[in-house]
Each structure stands twice: as structure tokens, then as C-alpha cells.
C-alpha positions in Angstrom: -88.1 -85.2 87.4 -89.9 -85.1 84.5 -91.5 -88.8 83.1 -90.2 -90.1 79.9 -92.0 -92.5 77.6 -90.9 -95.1 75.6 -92.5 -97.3 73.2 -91.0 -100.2 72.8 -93.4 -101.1 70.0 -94.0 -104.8 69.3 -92.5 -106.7 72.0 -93.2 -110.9 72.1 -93.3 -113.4 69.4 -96.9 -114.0 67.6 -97.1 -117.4 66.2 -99.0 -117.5 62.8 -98.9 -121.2 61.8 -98.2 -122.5 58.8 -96.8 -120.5 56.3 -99.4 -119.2 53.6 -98.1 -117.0 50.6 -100.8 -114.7 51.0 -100.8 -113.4 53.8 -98.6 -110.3 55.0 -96.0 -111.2 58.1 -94.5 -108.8 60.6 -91.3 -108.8 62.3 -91.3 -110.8 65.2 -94.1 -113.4 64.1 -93.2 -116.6 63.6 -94.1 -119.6 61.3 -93.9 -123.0 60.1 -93.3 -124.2 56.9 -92.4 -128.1 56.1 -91.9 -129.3 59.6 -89.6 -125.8 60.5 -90.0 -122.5 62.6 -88.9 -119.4 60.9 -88.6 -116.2 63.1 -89.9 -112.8 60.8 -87.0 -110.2 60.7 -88.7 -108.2 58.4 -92.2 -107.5 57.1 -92.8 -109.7 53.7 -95.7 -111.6 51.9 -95.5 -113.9 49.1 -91.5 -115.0 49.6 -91.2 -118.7 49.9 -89.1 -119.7 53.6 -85.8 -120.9 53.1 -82.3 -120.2 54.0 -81.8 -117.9 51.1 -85.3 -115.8 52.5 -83.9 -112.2 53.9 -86.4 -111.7 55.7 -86.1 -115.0 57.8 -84.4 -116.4 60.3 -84.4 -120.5 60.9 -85.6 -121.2 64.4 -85.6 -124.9 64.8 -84.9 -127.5 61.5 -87.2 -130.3 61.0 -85.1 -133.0 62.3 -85.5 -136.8 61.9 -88.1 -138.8 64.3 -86.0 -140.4 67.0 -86.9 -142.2 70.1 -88.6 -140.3 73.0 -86.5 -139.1 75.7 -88.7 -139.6 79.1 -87.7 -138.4 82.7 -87.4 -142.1 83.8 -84.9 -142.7 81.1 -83.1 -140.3 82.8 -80.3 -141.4 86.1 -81.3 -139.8 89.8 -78.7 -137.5 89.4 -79.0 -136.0 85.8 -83.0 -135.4 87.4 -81.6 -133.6 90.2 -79.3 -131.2 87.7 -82.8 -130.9 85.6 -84.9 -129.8 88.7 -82.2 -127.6 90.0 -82.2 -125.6 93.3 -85.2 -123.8 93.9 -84.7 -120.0 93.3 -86.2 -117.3 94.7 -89.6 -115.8 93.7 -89.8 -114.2 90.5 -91.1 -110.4 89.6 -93.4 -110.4 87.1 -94.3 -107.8 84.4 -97.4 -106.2 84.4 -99.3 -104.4 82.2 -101.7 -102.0 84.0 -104.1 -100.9 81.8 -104.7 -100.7 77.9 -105.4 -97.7 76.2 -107.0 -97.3 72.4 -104.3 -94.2 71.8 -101.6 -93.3 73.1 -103.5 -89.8 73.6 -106.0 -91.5 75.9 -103.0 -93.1 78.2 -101.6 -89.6 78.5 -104.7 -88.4 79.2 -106.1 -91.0 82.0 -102.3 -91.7 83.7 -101.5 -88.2 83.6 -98.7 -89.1 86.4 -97.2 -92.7 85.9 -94.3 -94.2 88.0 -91.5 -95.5 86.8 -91.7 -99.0 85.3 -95.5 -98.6 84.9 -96.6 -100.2 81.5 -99.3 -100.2 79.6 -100.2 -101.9 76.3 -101.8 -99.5 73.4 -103.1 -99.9 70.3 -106.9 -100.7 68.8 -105.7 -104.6 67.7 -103.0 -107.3 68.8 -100.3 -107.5 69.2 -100.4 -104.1 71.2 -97.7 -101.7 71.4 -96.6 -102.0 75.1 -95.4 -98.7 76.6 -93.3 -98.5 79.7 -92.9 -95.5 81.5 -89.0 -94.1 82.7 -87.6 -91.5 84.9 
């Protein structure tokens, strides 16, 4: 069976701070502006966040300052439900290597498994390439 690739481009959120109206954002970056996040759905520059901001999606609202919730504050048995039951162990996902092209991953994994993954690209965020069957 012949192995498939797929690029699955830019794949994890890259926080960029506070919002500054010069500088060119990307979808999936994520900023803040007056005490917000905003999530990037589309590439823009100069477009003040807000609500009426295509290219934007509210994250979290800046809310009013409240008291601070603490464990302790908490009963035994609402820390219980918090901790919940332990689960078993986790698989985690690995990249294997990183490549400057993707020329040079075909041509030093010329036979990848299934589900290996690499990240490619000359700057991050990386494009991260997982191999299929």
C-alpha cells in the first residue's frame, strides 16, 4: 500500500500578545486587545478587534475583577469531582524529525509508517506533516 501524505498545514494556536496595528496576523494566532483574547480566522493587519472584526473570533471577554476562587474554598467533595478518577496513561504526539522542505523529508524518510509526523518548514510555526496509509 502505497503512503499518502498530508499536510495539515498550521496546526496549534500561536499567541502574539497584544494587539498592534502593524503587524500582519495569521489564522490560528491569537491576541489580546483591552483585557480580551481574539482567536485569528483569517489573515489581516491594520483592522481594529471587535465584534464587528471578520476576521476575529472573541475567545474570552474581559470580565470584571471578582474575588479569587481557591481550592480550600472549595467542599471535600466538589475537590474530589475536580481531581477525578485517575485515567489511564495518555499517547502522546510526536514529531520525529524536522525537515527544511518537504523535498528533503521525502528524500531522508523515503519509507514512513503510518502516523509518523514530521514538522516542515524554514520558520515557526512549522507545517506538521503526518504520514497515512
Amino acid at each position: 500500500m502505497a503512503t499518502k501524505q498530508v499536510n495539515l498545514g498550521k496546526v496549534m494556536l500561536t499567541p502574539r500578545g497584544i494587539y498592534n496595528p502593524e503587524r500582519a496576523y495569521e489564522r490560528l494566532d491569537i491576541i489580546s486587545y483591552k483585557g480580551s483574547s481574539w482567536l485569528v480566522l483569517t489573515p489581516f493587519e491594520g483592522v481594529e478587534p471587535g465584534n464587528d472584526n471578520p476576521h476575529l473570533m472573541l475567545l474570552s471577554a474581559k470580565g470584571d475583577t471578582g474575588k479569587a476562587l481557591i481550592f480550600d474554598d472549595l467542599t471535600p467533595e466538589q475537590q474530589l469531582l475536580l481531581r477525578g478518577e485517575k485515567g489511564e496513561p495518555g499517547k502522546g504526539f510526536v514529531i520525529l524529525g524536522h525537515y527544511e522542505s518537504l523535498a528533503q523529508l521525502e528524500s531522508c524518510e523515503p519509507n514512513p509508517a503510518s502516523g509518523d509526523t514530521y514538522a516542515v518548514g524554514n520558520t515557526p510555526p512549522y507545517d506538521i506533516i503526518s504520514m497515512m496509509q
